[in-house]
TORFI-103100 format. One record per residue: x, y, z of N, C-alpha, C in turn; residue number from 1. Coordinates in pm, 1 decimal. Layout:
+----------+----------+----------+----------+----------+----------+----------+----------+----------+-----+
!      n.x !      n.y !      n.z !     ca.x !     ca.y !     ca.z !      c.x !      c.y !      c.z ! seq !
+----------+----------+----------+----------+----------+----------+----------+----------+----------+-----+
!        X !        Y !        Z !        X !        Y !        Z !        X !        Y !        Z ! NUM !
...
+----------+----------+----------+----------+----------+----------+----------+----------+----------+-----+
***
This chain:
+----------+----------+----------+----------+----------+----------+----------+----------+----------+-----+
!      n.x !      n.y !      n.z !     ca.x !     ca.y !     ca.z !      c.x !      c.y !      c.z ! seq !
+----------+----------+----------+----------+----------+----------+----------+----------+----------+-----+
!   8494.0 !   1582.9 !   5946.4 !   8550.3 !   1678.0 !   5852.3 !   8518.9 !   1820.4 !   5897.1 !   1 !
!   8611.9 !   1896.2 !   5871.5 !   8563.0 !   2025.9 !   5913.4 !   8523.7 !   2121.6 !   5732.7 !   2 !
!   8459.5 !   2256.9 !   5739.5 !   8434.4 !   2290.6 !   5657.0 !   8490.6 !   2459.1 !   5671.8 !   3 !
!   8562.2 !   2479.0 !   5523.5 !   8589.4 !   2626.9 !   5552.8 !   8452.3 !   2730.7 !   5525.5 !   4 !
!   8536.2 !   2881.4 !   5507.7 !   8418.2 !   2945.1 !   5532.6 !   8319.9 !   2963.6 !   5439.1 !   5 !
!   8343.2 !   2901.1 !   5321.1 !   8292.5 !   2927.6 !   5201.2 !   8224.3 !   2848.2 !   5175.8 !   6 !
!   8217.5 !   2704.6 !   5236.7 !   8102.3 !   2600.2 !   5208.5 !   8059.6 !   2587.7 !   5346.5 !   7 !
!   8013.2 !   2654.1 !   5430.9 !   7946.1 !   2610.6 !   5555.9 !   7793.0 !   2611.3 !   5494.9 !   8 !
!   7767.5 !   2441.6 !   5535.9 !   7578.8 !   2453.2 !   5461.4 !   7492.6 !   2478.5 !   5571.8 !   9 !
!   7412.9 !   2504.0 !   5475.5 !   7263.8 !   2590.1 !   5529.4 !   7198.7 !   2537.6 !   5665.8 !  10 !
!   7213.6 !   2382.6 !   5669.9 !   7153.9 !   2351.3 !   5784.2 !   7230.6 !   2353.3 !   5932.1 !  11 !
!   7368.3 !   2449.5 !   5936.4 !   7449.3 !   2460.8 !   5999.7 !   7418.3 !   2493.4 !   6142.4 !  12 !
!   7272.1 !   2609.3 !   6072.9 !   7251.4 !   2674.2 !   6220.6 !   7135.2 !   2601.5 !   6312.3 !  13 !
!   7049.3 !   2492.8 !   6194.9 !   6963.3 !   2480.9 !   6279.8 !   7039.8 !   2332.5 !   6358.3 !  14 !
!   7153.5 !   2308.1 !   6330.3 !   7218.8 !   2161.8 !   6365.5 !   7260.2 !   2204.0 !   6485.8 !  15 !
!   7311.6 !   2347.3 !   6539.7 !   7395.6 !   2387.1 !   6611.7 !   7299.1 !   2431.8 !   6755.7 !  16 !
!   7177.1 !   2462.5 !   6737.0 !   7070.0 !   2495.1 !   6800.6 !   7081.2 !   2415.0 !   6898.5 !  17 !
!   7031.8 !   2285.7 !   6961.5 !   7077.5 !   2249.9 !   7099.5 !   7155.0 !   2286.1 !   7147.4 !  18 !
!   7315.9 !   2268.3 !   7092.3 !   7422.7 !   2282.4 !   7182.6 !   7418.3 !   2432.6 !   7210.2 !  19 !
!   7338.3 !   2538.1 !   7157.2 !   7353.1 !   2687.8 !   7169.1 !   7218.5 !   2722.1 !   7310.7 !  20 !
!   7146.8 !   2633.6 !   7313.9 !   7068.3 !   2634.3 !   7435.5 !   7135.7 !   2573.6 !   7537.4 !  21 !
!   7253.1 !   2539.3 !   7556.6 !   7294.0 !   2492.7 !   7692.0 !   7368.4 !   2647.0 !   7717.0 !  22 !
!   7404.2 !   2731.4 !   7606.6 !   7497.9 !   2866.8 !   7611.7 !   7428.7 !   2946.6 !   7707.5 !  23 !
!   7494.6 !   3007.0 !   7791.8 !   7440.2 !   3163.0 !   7841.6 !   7481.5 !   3285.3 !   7748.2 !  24 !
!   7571.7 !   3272.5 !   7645.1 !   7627.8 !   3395.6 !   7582.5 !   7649.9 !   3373.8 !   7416.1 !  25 !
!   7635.8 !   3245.7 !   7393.2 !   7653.1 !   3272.5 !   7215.5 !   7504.5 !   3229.1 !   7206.5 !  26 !
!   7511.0 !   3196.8 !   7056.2 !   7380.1 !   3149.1 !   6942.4 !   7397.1 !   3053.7 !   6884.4 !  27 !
!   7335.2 !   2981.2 !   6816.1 !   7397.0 !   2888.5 !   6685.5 !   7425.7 !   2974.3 !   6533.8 !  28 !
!   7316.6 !   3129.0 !   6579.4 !   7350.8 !   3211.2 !   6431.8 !   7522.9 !   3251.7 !   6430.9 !  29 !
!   7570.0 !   3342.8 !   6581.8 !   7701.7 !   3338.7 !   6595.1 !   7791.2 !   3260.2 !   6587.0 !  30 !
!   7787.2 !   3131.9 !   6640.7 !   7849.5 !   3019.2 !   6570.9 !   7885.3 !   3062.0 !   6469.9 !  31 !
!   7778.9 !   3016.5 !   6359.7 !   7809.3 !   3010.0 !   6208.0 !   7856.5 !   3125.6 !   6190.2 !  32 !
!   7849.9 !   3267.2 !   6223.7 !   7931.0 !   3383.2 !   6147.8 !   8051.6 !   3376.8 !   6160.7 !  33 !
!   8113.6 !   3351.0 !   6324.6 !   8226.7 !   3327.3 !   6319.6 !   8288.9 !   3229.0 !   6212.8 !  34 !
!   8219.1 !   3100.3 !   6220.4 !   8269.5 !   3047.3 !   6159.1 !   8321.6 !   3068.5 !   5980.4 !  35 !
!   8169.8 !   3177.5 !   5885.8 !   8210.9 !   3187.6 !   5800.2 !   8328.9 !   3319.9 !   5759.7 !  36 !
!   8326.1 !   3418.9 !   5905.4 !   8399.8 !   3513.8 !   5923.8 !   8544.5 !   3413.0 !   5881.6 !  37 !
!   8575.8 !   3316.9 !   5940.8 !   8726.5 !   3203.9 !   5960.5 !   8754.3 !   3277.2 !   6044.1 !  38 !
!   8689.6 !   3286.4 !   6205.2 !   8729.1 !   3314.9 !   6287.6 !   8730.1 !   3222.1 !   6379.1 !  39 !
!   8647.1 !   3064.5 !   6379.3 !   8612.4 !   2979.2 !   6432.5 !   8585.6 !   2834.2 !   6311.6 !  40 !
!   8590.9 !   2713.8 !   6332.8 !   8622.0 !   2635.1 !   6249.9 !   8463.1 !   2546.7 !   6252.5 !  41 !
!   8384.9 !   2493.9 !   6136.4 !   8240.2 !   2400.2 !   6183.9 !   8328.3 !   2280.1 !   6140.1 !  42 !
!   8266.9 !   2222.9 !   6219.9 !   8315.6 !   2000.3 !   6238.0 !   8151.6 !   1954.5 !   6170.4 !  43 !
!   8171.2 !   1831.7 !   6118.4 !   8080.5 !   1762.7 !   6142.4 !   8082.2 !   1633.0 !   6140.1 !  44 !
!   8029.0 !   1544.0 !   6132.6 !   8081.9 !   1372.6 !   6140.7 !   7930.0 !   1311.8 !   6146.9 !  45 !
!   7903.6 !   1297.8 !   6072.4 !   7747.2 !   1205.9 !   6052.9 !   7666.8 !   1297.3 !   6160.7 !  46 !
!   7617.7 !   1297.1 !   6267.1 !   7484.1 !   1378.5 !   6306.7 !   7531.8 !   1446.4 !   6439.7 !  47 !
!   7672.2 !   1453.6 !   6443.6 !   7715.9 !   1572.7 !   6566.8 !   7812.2 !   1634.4 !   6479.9 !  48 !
!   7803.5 !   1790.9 !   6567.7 !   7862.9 !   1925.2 !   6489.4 !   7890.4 !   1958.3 !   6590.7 !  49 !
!   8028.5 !   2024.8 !   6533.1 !   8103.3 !   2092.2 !   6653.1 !   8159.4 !   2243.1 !   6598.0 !  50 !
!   8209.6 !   2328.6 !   6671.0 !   8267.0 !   2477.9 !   6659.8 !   8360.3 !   2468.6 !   6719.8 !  51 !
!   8491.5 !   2491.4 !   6689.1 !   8604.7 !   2522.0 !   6759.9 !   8684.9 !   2665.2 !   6703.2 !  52 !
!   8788.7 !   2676.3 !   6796.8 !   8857.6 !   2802.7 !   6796.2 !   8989.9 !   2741.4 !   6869.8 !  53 !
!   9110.2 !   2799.8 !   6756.7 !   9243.1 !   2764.1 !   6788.3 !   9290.9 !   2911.1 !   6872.9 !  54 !
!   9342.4 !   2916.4 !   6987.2 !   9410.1 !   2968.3 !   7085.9 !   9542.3 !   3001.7 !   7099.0 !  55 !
!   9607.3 !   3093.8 !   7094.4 !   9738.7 !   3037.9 !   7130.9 !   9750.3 !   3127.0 !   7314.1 !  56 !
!   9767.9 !   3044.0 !   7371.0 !   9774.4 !   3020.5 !   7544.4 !   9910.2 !   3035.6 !   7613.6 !  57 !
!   9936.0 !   3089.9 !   7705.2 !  10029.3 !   3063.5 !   7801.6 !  10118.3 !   2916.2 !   7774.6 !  58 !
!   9988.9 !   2802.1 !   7800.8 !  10082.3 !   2703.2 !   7726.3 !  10134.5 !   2645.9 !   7626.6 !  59 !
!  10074.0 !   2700.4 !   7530.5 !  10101.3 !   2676.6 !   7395.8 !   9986.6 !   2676.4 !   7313.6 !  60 !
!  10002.2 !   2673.7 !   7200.6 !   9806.3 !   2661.4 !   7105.6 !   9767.8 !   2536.6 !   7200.6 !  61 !
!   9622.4 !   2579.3 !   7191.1 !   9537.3 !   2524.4 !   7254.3 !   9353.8 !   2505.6 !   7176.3 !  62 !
!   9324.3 !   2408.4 !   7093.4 !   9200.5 !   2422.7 !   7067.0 !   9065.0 !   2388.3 !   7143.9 !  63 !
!   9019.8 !   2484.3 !   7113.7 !   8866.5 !   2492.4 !   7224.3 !   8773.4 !   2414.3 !   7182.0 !  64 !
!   8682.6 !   2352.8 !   7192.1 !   8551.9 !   2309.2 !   7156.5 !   8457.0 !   2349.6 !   7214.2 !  65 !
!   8417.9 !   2481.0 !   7143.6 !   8317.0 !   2581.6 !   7189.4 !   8174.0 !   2566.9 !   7185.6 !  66 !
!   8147.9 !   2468.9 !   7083.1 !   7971.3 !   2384.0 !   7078.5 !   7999.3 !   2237.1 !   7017.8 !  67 !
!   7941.2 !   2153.0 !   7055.0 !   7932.4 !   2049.0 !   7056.2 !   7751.6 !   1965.6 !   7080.8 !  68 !
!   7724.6 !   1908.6 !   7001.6 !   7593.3 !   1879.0 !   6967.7 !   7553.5 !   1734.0 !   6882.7 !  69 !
!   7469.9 !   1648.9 !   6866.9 !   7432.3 !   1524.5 !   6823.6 !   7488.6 !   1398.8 !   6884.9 !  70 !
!   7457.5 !   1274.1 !   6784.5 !   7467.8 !   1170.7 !   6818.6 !   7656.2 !   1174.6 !   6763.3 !  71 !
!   7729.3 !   1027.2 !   6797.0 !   7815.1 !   1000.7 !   6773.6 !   7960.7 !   1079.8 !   6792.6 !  72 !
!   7950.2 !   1217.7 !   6915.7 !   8021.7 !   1331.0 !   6931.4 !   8185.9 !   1251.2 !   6960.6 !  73 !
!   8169.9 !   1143.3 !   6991.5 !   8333.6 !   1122.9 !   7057.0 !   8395.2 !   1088.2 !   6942.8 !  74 !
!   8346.1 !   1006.9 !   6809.5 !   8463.5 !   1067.2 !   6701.5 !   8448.8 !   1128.5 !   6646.9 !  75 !
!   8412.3 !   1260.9 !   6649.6 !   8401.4 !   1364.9 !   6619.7 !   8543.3 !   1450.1 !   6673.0 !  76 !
!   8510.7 !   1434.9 !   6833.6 !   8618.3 !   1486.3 !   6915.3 !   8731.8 !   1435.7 !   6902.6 !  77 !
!   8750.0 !   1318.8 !   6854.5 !   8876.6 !   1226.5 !   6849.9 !   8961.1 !   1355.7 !   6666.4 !  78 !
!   8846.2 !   1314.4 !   6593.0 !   8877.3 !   1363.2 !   6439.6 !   8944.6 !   1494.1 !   6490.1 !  79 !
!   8866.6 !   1610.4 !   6554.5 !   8904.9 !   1714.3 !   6603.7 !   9093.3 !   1713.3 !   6676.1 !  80 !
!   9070.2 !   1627.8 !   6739.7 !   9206.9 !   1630.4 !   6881.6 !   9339.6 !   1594.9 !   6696.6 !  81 !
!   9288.8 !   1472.8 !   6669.9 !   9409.7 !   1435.5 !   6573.1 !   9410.1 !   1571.6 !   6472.4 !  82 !
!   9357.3 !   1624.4 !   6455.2 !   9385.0 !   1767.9 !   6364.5 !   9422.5 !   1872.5 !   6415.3 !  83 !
!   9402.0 !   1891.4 !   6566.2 !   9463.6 !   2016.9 !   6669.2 !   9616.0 !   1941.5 !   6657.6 !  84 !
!   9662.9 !   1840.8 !   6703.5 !   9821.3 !   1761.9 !   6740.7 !   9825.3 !   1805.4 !   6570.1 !  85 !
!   9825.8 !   1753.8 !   6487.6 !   9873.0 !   1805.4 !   6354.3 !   9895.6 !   1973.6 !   6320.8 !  86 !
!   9827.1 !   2051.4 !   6369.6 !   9851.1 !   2190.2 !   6399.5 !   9920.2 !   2216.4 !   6511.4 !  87 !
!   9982.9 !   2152.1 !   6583.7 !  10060.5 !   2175.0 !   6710.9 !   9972.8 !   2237.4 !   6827.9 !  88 !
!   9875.3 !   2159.8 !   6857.0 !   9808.8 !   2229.5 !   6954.3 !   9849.4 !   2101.8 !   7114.4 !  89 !
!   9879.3 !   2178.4 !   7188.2 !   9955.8 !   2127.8 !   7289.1 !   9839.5 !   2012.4 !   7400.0 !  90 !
!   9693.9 !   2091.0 !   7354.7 !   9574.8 !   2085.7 !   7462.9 !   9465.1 !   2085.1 !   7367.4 !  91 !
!   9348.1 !   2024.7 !   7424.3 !   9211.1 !   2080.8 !   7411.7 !   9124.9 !   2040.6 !   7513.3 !  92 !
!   9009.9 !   2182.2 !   7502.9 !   8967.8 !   2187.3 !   7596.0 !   8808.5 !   2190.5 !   7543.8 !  93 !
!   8727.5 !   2189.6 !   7622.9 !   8584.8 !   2256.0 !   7627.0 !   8500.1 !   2253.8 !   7709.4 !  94 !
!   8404.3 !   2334.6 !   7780.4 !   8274.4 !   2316.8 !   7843.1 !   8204.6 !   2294.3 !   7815.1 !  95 !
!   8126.2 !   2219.1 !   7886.3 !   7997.0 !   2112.6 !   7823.9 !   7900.4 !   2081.9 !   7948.2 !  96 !
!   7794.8 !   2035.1 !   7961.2 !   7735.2 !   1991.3 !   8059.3 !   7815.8 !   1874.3 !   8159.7 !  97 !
!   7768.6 !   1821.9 !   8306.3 !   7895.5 !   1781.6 !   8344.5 !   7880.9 !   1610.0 !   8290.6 !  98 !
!   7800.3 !   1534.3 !   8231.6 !   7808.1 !   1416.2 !   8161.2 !   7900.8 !   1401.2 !   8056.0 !  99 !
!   7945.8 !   1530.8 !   8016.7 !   8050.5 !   1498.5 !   7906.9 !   8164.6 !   1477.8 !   7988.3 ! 100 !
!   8217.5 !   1540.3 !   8094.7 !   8344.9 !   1513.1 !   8197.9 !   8359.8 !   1367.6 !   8239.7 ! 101 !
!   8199.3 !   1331.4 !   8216.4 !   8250.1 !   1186.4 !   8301.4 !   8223.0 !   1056.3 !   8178.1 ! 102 !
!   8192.0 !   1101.6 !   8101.8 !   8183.5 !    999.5 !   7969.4 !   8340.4 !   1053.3 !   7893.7 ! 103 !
!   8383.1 !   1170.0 !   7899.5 !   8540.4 !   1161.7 !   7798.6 !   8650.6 !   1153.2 !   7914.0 ! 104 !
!   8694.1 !   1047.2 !   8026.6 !   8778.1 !   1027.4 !   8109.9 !   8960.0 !   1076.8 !   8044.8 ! 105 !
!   8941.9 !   1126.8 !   7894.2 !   9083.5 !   1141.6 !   7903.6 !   9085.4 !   1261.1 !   7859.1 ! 106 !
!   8976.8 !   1378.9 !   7950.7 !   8986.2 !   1480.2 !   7966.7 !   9007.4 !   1527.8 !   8122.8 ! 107 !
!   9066.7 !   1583.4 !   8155.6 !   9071.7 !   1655.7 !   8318.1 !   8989.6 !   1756.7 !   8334.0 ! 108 !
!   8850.6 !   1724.7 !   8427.3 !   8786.2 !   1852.0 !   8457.5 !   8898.5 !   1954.3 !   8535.3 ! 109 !
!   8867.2 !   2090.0 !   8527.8 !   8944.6 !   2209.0 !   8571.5 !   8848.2 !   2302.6 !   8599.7 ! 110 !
!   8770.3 !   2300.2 !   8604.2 !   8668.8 !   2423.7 !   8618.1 !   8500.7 !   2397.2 !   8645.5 ! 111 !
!   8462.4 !   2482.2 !   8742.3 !   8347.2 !   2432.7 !   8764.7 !   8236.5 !   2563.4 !   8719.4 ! 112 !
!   8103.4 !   2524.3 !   8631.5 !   8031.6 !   2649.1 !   8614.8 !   7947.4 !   2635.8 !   8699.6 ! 113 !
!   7901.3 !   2707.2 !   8790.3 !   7746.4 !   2674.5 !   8820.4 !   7674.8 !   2762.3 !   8812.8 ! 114 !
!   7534.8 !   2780.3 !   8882.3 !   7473.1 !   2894.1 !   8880.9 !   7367.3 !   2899.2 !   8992.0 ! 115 !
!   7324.5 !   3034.8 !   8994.6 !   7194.6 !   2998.1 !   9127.2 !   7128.2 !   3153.9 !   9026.2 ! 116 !
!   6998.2 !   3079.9 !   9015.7 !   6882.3 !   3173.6 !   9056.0 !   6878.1 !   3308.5 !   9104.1 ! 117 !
!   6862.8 !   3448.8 !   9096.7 !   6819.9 !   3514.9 !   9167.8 !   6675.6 !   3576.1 !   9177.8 ! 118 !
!   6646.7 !   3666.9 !   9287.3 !   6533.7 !   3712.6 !   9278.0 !   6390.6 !   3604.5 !   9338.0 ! 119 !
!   6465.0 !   3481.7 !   9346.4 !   6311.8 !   3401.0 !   9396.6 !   6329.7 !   3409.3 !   9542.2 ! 120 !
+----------+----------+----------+----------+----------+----------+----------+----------+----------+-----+
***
């Protein structure tokens, strides 16, 4: 289920906290503002939470899955995908560590992040 901006509960941010430590650039507090801003949408489904953001893209709307976190995430993602196709979203996408690429096979990796160290 997702939640609008007016009932996002309290334990939103500390649920969101792992998936905001894999981030180089958001929070789990930003998360939630966006989200209660309704600039970004909170998921939840028994003990994984998700953040998304609808797009509209070159190819058409496109929803993101911008954090993703807990147990039981793939129907979560499934709940998510059948509610983007009901909004006409053509795609979805998200970055994630690379175990999620190879556990959701009916996603196409496209992009690679990596990183190196500097200074050592």
């Amino acid at each position: 289920m997702h939640y609008t901006p007016q009932n996002i509960p309290a334990e939103a941010v500390d649920a969101l906290r792992p998936a905001a430590a894999y981030s180089y650039t958001e929070t789990a507090e930003k998360w939630v503002d966006l989200c209660r801003k309704g600039r970004a949408m909170l998921w939840r489904n028994s003990d994984c939470w998700a953040v998304t953001v609808v797009a509209v893209t070159k190819v058409g709307k496109v929803i993101a899955i911008e954090a993703l976190g807990g147990a039981e995430c793939d129907v979560l993602i499934d709940e998510i995908n059948v509610w983007a196709t009901e909004q006409g979203c053509v795609e979805s996408i998200f970055a994630g560590r690379i175990g999620w690429a190879r556990r959701r096979k009916d996603y196409e990796p496209i992009r690679v992040f990596a990183r190196k160290k500097l200074g050592d």
